[in-house]
DSSP file (Angstrom, degrees, kcal/mol; ACC not computed):
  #  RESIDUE AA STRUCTURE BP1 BP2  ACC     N-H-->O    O-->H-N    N-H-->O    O-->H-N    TCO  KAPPA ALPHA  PHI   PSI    X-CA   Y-CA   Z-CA
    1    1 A X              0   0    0      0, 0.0     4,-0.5     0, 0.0     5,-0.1   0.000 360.0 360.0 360.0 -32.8   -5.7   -3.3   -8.2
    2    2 A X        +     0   0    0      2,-0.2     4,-0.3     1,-0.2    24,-0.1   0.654 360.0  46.6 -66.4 -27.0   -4.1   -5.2   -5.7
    3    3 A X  S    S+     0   0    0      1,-0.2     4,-0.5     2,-0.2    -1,-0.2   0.740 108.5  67.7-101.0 -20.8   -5.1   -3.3   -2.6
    4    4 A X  S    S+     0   0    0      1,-0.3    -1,-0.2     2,-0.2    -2,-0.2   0.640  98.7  45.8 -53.4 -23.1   -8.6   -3.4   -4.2
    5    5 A X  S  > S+     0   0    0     -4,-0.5     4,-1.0     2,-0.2    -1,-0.3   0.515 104.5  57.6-105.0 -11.1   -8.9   -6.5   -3.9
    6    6 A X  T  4 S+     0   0    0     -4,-0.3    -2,-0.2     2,-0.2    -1,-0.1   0.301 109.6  51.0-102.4  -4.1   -7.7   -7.0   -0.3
    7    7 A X  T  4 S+     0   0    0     -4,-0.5    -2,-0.2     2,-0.1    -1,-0.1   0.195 108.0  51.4-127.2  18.2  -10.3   -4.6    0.7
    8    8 A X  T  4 S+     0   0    0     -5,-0.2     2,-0.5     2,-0.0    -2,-0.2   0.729 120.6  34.3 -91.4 -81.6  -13.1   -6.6   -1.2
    9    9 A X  S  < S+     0   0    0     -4,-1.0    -3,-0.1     1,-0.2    -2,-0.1   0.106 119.8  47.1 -75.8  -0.8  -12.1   -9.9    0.5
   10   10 A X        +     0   0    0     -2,-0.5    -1,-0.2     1,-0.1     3,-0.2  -0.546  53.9 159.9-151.8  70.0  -11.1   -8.7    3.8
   11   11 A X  S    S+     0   0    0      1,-0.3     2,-0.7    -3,-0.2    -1,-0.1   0.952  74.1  33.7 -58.8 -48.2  -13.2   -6.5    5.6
   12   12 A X  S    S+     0   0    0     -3,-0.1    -1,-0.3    47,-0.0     2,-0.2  -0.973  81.6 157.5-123.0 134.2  -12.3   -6.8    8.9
   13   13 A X        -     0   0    0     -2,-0.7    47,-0.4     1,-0.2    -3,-0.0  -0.958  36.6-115.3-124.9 162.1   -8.8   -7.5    9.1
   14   14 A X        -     0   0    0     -2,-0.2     4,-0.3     1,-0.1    -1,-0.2   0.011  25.4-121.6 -74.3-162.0   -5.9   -7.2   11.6
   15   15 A X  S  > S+     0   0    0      2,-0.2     4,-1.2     3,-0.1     5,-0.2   0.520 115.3  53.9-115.4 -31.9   -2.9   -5.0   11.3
   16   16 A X  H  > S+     0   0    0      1,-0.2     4,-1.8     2,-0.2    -1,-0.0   0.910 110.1  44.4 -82.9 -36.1   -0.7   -8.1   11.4
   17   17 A X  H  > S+     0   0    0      2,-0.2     4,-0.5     1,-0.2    -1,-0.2   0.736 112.3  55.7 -81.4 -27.5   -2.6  -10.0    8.4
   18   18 A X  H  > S+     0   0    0     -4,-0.3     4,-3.4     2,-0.2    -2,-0.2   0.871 108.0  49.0 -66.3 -30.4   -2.6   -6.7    6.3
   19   19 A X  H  X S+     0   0    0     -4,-1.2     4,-4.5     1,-0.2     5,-0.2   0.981 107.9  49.9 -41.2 -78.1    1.1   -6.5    6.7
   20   20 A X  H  < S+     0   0    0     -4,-1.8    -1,-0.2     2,-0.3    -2,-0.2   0.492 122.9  33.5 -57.5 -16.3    1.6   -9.9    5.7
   21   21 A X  H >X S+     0   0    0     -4,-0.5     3,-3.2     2,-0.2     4,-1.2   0.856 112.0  57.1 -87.7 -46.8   -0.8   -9.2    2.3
   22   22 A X  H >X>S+     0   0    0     -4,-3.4     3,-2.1     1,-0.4     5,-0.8   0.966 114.2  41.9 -80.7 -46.5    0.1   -5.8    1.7
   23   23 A X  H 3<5S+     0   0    0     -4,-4.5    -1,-0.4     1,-0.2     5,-0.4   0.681 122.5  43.5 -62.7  -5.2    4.1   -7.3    1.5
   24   24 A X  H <45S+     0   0    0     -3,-3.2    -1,-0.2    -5,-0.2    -2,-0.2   0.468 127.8  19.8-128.5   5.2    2.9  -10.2   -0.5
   25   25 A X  H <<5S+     0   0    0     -3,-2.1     4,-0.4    -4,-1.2    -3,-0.2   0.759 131.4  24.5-121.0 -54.5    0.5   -8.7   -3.0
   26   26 A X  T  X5S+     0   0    0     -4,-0.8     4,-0.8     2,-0.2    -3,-0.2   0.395 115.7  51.5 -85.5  -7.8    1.1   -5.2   -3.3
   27   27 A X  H  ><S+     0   0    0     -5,-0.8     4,-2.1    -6,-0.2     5,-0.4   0.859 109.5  56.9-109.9 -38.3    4.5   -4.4   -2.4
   28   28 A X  H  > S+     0   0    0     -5,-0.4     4,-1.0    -6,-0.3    -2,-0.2   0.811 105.2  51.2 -29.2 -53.3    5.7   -7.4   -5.0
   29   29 A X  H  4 S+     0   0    0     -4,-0.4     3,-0.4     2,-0.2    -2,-0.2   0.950 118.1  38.5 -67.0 -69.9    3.9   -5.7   -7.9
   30   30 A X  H >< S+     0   0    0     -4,-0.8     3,-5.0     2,-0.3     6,-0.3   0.845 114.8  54.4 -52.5 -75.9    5.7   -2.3   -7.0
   31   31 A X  H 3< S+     0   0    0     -4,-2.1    -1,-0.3     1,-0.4    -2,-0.2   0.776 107.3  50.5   7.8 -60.2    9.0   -3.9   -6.1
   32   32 A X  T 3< S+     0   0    0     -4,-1.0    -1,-0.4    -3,-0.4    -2,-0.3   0.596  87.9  94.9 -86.5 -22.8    9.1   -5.5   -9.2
   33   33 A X  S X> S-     0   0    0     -3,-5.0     3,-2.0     1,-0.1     4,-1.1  -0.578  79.1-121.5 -87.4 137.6    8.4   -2.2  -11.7
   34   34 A X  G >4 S+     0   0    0     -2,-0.3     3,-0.7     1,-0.3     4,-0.4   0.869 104.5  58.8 -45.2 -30.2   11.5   -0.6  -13.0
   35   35 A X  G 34 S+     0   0    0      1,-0.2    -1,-0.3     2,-0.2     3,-0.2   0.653  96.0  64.5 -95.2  10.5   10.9    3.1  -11.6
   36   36 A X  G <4 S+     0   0    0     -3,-2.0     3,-0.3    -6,-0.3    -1,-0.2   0.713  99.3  53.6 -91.6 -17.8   10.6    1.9   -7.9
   37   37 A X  S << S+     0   0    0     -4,-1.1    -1,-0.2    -3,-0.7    -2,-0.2   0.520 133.0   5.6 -76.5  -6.6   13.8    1.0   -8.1
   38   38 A X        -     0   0    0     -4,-0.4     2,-0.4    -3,-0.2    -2,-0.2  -0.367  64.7-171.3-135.2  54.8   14.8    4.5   -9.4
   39   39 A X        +     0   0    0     -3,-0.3    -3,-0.1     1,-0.2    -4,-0.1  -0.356  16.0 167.7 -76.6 118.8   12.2    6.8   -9.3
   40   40 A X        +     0   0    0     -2,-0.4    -1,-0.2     4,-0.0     2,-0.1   0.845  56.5  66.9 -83.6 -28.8   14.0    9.4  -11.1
   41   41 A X  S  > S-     0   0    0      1,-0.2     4,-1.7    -3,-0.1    -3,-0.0  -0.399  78.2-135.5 -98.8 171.9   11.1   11.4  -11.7
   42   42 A X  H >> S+     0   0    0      1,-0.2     4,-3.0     2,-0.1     3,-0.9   0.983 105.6  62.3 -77.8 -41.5    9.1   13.2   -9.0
   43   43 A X  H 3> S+     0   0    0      1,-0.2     4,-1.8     2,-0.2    -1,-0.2   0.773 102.3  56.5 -63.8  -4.3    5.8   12.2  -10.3
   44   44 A X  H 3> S+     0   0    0      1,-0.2     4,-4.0     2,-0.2    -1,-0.2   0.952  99.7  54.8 -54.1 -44.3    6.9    8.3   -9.7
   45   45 A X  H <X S+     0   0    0     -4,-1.7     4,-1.9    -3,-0.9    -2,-0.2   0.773 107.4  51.4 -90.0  -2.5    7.5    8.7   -6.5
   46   46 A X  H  X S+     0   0    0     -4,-3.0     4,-1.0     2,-0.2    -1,-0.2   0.969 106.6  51.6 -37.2 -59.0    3.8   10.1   -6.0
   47   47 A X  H >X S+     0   0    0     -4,-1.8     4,-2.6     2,-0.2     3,-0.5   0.874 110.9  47.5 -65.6 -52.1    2.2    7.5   -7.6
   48   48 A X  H 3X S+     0   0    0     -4,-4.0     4,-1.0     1,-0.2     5,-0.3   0.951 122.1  42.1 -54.5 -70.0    4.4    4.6   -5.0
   49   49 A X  H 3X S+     0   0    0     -4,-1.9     4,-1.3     2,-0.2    -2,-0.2   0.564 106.3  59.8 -68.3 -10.9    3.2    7.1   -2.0
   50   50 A X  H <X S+     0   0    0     -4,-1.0     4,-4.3    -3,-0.5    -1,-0.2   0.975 111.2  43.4 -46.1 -78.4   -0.4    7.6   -3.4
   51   51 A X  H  < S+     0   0    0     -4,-2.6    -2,-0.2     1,-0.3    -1,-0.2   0.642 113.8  48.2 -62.3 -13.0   -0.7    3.7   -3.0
   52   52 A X  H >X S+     0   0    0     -4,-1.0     3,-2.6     2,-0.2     4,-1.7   0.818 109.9  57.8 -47.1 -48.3    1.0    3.5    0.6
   53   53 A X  H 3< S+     0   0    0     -4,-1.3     4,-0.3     1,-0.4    -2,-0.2   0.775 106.1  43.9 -98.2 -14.7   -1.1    6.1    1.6
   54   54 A X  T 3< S+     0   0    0     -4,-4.3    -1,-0.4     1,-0.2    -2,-0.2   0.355 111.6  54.1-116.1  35.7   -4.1    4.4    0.8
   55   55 A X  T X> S+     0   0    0     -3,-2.6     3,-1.6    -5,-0.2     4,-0.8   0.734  95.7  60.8 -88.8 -38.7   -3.0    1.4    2.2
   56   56 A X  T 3< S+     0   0    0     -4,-1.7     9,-0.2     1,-0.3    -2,-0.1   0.525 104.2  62.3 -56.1 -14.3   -2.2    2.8    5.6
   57   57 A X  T 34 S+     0   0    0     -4,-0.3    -1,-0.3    -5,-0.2     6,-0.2   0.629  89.1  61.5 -75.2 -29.2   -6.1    3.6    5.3
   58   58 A X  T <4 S+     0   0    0     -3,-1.6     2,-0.4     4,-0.1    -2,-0.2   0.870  89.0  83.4 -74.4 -48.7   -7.5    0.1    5.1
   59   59 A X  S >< S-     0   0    0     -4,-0.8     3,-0.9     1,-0.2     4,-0.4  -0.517  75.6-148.4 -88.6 120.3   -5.9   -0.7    8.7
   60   60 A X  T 3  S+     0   0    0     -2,-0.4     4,-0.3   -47,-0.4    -1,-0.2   0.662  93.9  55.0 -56.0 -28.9   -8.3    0.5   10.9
   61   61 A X  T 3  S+     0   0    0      1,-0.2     3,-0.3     2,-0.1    -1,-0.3   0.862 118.2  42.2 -77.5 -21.0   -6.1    1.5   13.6
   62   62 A X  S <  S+     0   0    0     -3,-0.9     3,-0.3     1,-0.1    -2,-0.2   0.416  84.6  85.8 -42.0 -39.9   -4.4    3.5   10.9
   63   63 A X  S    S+     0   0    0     -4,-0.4    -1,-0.1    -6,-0.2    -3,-0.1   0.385  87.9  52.2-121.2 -33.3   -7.0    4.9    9.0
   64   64 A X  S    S+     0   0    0     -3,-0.3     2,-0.3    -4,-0.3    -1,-0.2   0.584  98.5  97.6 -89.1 -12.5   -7.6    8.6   11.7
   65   65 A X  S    S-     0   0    0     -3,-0.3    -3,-0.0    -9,-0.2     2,-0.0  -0.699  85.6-117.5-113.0 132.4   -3.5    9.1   11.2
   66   66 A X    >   -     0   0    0     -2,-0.3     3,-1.7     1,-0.2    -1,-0.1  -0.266  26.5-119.8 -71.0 162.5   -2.1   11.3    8.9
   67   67 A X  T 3  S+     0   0    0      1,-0.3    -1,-0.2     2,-0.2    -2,-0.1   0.708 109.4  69.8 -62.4 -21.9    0.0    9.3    6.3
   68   68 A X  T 3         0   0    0      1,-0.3    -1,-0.3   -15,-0.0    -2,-0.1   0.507 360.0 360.0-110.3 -10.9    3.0   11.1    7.2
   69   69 A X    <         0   0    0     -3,-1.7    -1,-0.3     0, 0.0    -2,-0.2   0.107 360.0 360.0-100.8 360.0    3.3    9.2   11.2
């Protein structure tokens, strides 16, 4: 929801101000849930790299590179 909302409200942003959201909106939320601290299962740690991966898609220099660089 979080990252939804930072690509409603911020169309063009920099790499340096996405940073600075995505640690202070999104990464908190994640942080902060019990299985990110222990994703025991595999499908947890999908779900955390789902949403990285489609944050690394909102920064435009970002956005042609596969998630994995």
């Amino acid at each position: 929801m979080m990252l939804g909302i930072i690509k409603r409200h911020f169309t063009h942003i920099s790499r340096n101000c996405f940073v600075t959201l995505y640690k202070l909106l999104v990464r908190s939320h994640l942080e902060y849930a019990n299985s990110v601290w222990y994703p025991k299962r595999k499908t947890d740690v999908d779900k955390l790299e789902r949403v990285q991966k489609r944050a690394t898609k909102l920064i435009p220099e970002l956005s042609n590179k596969p998630y994995r660089e």
